[in-house]
RODO-2510 file (C-alpha; in nm, 4 decimals, decimal comma):
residues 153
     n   res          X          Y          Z
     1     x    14,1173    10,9020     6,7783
     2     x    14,2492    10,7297     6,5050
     3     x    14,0704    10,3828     6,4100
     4     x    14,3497    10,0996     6,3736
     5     x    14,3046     9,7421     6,2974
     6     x    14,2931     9,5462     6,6022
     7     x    14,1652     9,8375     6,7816
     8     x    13,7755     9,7997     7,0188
     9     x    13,5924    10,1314     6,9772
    10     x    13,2665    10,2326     7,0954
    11     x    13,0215    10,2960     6,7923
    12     x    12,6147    10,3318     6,7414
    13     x    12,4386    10,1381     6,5170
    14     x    12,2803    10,3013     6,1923
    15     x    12,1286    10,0618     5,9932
    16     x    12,0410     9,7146     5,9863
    17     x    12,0547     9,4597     5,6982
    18     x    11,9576     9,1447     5,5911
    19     x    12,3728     9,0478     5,6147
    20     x    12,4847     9,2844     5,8393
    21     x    12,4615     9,6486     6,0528
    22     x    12,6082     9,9488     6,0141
    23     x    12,7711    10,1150     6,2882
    24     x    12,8712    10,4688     6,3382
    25     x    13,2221    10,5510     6,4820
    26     x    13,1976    10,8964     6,5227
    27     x    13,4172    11,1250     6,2904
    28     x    13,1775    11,0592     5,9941
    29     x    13,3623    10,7173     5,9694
    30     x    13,0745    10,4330     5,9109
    31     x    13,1763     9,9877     5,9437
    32     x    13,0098     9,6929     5,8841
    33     x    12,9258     9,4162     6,1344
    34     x    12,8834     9,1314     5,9046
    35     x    12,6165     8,9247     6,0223
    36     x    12,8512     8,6099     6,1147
    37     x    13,0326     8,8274     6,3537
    38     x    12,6990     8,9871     6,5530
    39     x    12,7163     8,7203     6,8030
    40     x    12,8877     8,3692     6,9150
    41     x    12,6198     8,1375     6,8031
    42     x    12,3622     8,1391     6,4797
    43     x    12,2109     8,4637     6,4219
    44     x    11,8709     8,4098     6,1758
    45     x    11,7471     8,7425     6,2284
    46     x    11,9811     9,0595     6,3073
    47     x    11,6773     9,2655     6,4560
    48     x    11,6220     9,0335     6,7261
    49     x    11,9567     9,0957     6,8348
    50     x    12,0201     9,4561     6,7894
    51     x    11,8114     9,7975     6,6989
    52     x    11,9377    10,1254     6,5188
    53     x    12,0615    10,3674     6,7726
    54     x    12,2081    10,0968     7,0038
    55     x    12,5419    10,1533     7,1779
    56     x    12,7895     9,8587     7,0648
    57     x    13,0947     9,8311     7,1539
    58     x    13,2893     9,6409     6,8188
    59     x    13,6676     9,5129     6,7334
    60     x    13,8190     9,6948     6,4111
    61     x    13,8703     9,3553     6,2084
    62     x    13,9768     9,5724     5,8872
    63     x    14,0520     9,8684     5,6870
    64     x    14,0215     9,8793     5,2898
    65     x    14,0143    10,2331     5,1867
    66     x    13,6747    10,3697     5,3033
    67     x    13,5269    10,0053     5,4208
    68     x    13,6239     9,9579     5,7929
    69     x    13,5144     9,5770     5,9074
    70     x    13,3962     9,5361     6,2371
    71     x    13,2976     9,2607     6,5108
    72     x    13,1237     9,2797     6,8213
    73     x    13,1078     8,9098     6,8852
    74     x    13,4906     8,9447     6,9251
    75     x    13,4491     9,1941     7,1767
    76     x    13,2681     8,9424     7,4162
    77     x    13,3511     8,6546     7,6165
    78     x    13,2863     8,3426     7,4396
    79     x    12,9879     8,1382     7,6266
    80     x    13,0419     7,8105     7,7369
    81     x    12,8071     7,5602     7,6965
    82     x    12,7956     7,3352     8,0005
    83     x    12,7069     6,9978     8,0128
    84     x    12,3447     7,0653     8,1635
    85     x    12,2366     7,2713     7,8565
    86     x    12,3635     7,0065     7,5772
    87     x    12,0946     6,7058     7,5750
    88     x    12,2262     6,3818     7,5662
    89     x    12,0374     6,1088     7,3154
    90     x    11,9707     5,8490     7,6120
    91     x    11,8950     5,4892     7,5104
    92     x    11,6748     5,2856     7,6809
    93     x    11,6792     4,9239     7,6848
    94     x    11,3595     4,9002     7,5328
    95     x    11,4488     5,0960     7,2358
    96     x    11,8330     4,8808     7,1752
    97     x    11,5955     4,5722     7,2012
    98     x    11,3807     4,7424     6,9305
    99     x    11,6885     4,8161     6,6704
   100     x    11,7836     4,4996     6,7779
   101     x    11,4828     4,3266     6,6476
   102     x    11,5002     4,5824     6,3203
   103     x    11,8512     4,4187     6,2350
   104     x    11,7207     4,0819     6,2716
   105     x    11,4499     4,1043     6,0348
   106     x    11,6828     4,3174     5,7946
   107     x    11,9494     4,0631     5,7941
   108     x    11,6854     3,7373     5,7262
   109     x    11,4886     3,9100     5,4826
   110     x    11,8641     4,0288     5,3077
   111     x    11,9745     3,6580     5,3549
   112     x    11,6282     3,5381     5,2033
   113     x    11,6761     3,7741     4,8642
   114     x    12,0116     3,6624     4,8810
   115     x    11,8941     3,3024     4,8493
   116     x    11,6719     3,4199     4,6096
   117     x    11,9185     3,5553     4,3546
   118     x    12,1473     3,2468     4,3820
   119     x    11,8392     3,0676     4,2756
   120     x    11,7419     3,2103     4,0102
   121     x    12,0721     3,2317     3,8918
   122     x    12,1093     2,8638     3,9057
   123     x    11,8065     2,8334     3,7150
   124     x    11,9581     3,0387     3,4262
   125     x    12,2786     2,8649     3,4257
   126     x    12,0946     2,5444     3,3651
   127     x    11,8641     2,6969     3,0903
   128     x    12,1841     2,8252     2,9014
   129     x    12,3227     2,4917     2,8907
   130     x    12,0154     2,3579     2,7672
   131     x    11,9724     2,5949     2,5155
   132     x    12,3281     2,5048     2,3920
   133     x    12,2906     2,1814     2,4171
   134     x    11,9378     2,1767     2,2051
   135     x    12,1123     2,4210     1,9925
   136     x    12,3648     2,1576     1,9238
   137     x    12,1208     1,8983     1,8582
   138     x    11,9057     2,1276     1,6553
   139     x    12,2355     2,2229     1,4113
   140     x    12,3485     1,8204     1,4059
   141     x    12,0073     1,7468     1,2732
   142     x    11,9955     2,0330     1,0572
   143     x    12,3145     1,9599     0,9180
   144     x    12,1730     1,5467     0,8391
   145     x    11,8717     1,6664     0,6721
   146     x    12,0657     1,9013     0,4334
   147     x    12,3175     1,5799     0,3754
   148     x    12,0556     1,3469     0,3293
   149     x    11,9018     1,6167     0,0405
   150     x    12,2089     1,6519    -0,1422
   151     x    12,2723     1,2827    -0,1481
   152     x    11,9042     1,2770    -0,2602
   153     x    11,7700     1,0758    -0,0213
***
Protein backbone atom coordinates (compact mmCIF):
# COMPACT_ATOMS: atom_id res chain seq x y z
CA UNK A 1 0.00 0.00 0.00
CA UNK A 2 1.10 3.18 -0.90
CA UNK A 3 1.63 5.81 2.09
CA UNK A 4 -0.27 9.20 1.18
CA UNK A 5 -0.55 12.28 3.19
CA UNK A 6 -3.64 12.28 5.09
CA UNK A 7 -3.61 8.63 5.10
CA UNK A 8 -3.88 6.41 9.10
CA UNK A 9 -1.64 3.35 8.77
CA UNK A 10 -0.78 0.84 11.22
CA UNK A 11 3.06 1.00 12.10
CA UNK A 12 5.49 -0.43 15.10
CA UNK A 13 7.55 1.62 16.95
CA UNK A 14 11.49 1.39 16.55
CA UNK A 15 13.08 3.77 18.50
CA UNK A 16 12.45 6.27 20.99
CA UNK A 17 13.97 9.78 21.43
CA UNK A 18 14.31 12.49 23.57
CA UNK A 19 11.88 14.57 20.74
CA UNK A 20 10.25 11.95 19.20
CA UNK A 21 9.74 7.91 18.07
CA UNK A 22 10.33 6.21 15.22
CA UNK A 23 7.83 4.08 13.76
CA UNK A 24 8.06 1.36 11.25
CA UNK A 25 5.50 1.20 8.34
CA UNK A 26 6.37 -1.84 6.87
CA UNK A 27 7.99 -1.76 3.29
CA UNK A 28 11.35 -0.58 4.81
CA UNK A 29 9.62 2.90 4.99
CA UNK A 30 10.54 4.47 8.65
CA UNK A 31 8.39 8.20 10.20
CA UNK A 32 8.73 10.28 12.93
CA UNK A 33 6.17 10.95 15.69
CA UNK A 34 7.37 14.21 16.90
CA UNK A 35 6.98 14.36 20.45
CA UNK A 36 4.14 17.21 20.40
CA UNK A 37 2.00 14.92 18.43
CA UNK A 38 2.41 11.51 20.85
CA UNK A 39 -0.58 12.45 22.74
CA UNK A 40 -3.41 15.28 23.44
CA UNK A 41 -1.98 16.76 26.53
CA UNK A 42 1.90 17.47 27.77
CA UNK A 43 4.11 14.65 27.19
CA UNK A 44 7.55 15.14 29.59
CA UNK A 45 8.75 11.80 29.03
CA UNK A 46 8.01 9.69 25.69
CA UNK A 47 8.84 6.26 27.50
CA UNK A 48 6.13 6.58 29.85
CA UNK A 49 3.87 6.69 27.09
CA UNK A 50 5.09 4.26 24.59
CA UNK A 51 7.89 1.28 24.30
CA UNK A 52 9.82 -0.01 21.11
CA UNK A 53 7.91 -2.77 19.52
CA UNK A 54 4.47 -1.26 20.32
CA UNK A 55 1.65 -1.43 17.76
CA UNK A 56 0.51 2.33 16.96
CA UNK A 57 -1.74 3.15 14.85
CA UNK A 58 -0.47 7.00 13.36
CA UNK A 59 -1.92 9.75 10.71
CA UNK A 60 0.61 10.42 7.69
CA UNK A 61 0.98 14.31 8.49
CA UNK A 62 3.83 14.54 5.66
CA UNK A 63 6.07 13.44 3.00
CA UNK A 64 9.53 15.22 2.15
CA UNK A 65 11.53 12.89 0.12
CA UNK A 66 12.58 10.05 2.49
CA UNK A 67 11.14 11.87 5.88
CA UNK A 68 7.46 10.73 6.31
CA UNK A 69 5.82 12.82 9.47
CA UNK A 70 3.52 11.10 11.50
CA UNK A 71 0.84 11.59 14.44
CA UNK A 72 -0.86 9.30 16.58
CA UNK A 73 -2.48 11.88 18.78
CA UNK A 74 -4.48 12.71 15.58
CA UNK A 75 -5.58 9.33 15.29
CA UNK A 76 -7.52 9.53 18.70
CA UNK A 77 -10.47 11.11 20.03
CA UNK A 78 -9.69 14.25 21.70
CA UNK A 79 -10.50 13.93 25.68
CA UNK A 80 -12.69 16.17 27.21
CA UNK A 81 -12.06 17.56 30.31
CA UNK A 82 -15.23 17.81 32.36
CA UNK A 83 -15.99 20.13 34.85
CA UNK A 84 -15.34 17.60 37.86
CA UNK A 85 -11.64 17.11 36.87
CA UNK A 86 -10.76 21.05 36.47
CA UNK A 87 -10.44 22.53 40.21
CA UNK A 88 -12.00 25.61 40.78
CA UNK A 89 -9.91 28.38 43.07
CA UNK A 90 -12.88 28.75 45.73
CA UNK A 91 -12.82 31.86 47.94
CA UNK A 92 -13.85 31.88 51.23
CA UNK A 93 -15.05 34.76 53.07
CA UNK A 94 -12.38 34.60 55.40
CA UNK A 95 -9.72 34.83 52.88
CA UNK A 96 -11.68 38.16 50.70
CA UNK A 97 -11.77 39.67 54.29
CA UNK A 98 -7.99 38.93 54.46
CA UNK A 99 -7.04 40.69 50.89
CA UNK A 100 -9.37 43.00 52.03
CA UNK A 101 -7.44 44.00 55.03
CA UNK A 102 -4.01 43.65 52.71
CA UNK A 103 -5.45 46.58 50.47
CA UNK A 104 -6.21 48.63 53.36
CA UNK A 105 -2.92 48.70 54.84
CA UNK A 106 -1.34 49.00 51.21
CA UNK A 107 -3.38 51.94 50.34
CA UNK A 108 -2.62 53.97 54.00
CA UNK A 109 0.85 53.13 54.08
CA UNK A 110 0.93 54.34 49.94
CA UNK A 111 -1.14 57.44 51.08
CA UNK A 112 1.34 57.96 54.12
CA UNK A 113 4.67 57.93 51.63
CA UNK A 114 2.62 59.89 49.51
CA UNK A 115 2.29 62.51 52.24
CA UNK A 116 5.68 62.00 52.82
CA UNK A 117 7.07 63.04 49.44
CA UNK A 118 4.80 66.15 49.24
CA UNK A 119 6.55 67.05 52.39
CA UNK A 120 9.65 66.89 51.76
CA UNK A 121 9.16 68.45 48.64
CA UNK A 122 7.71 71.44 50.27
CA UNK A 123 10.60 71.59 52.40
CA UNK A 124 12.93 71.91 49.35
CA UNK A 125 10.90 74.39 47.63
CA UNK A 126 11.24 76.62 50.62
CA UNK A 127 15.07 75.98 51.00
CA UNK A 128 15.55 76.99 47.23
CA UNK A 129 13.94 80.18 47.79
CA UNK A 130 15.97 80.80 50.66
CA UNK A 131 19.00 80.02 49.13
CA UNK A 132 18.08 82.57 46.37
CA UNK A 133 17.03 84.90 48.41
CA UNK A 134 20.40 84.78 50.76
CA UNK A 135 22.12 84.49 47.52
CA UNK A 136 20.69 87.79 46.63
CA UNK A 137 21.54 89.35 49.79
CA UNK A 138 24.95 87.79 49.83
CA UNK A 139 25.73 89.38 46.01
CA UNK A 140 23.98 93.00 47.15
CA UNK A 141 26.43 93.07 49.96
CA UNK A 142 29.18 91.83 48.02
CA UNK A 143 28.62 94.20 45.43
CA UNK A 144 28.62 97.39 48.50
CA UNK A 145 31.78 96.24 49.91
CA UNK A 146 33.59 96.22 46.49
CA UNK A 147 31.89 99.93 45.94
CA UNK A 148 32.75 101.12 49.16
CA UNK A 149 36.71 99.88 48.27
CA UNK A 150 36.90 101.56 45.10
CA UNK A 151 35.49 104.75 46.47
CA UNK A 152 38.11 104.09 49.21
CA UNK A 153 36.12 104.04 51.97
Amino acid sequence: MAIEVGNIVDGTVSGITKFGVFVDLGEKQTGLVHISEVAHGYVEDINTVLKVEDAVKVKVLSIDGNKIGLSIRQTQPKEVVSEERRPRRVQSKQSAEAFEAKMKSFLRDSNERLHDLNAIQKVNAEAEAVVEINSERWLSAISLLMYKIVRGQ
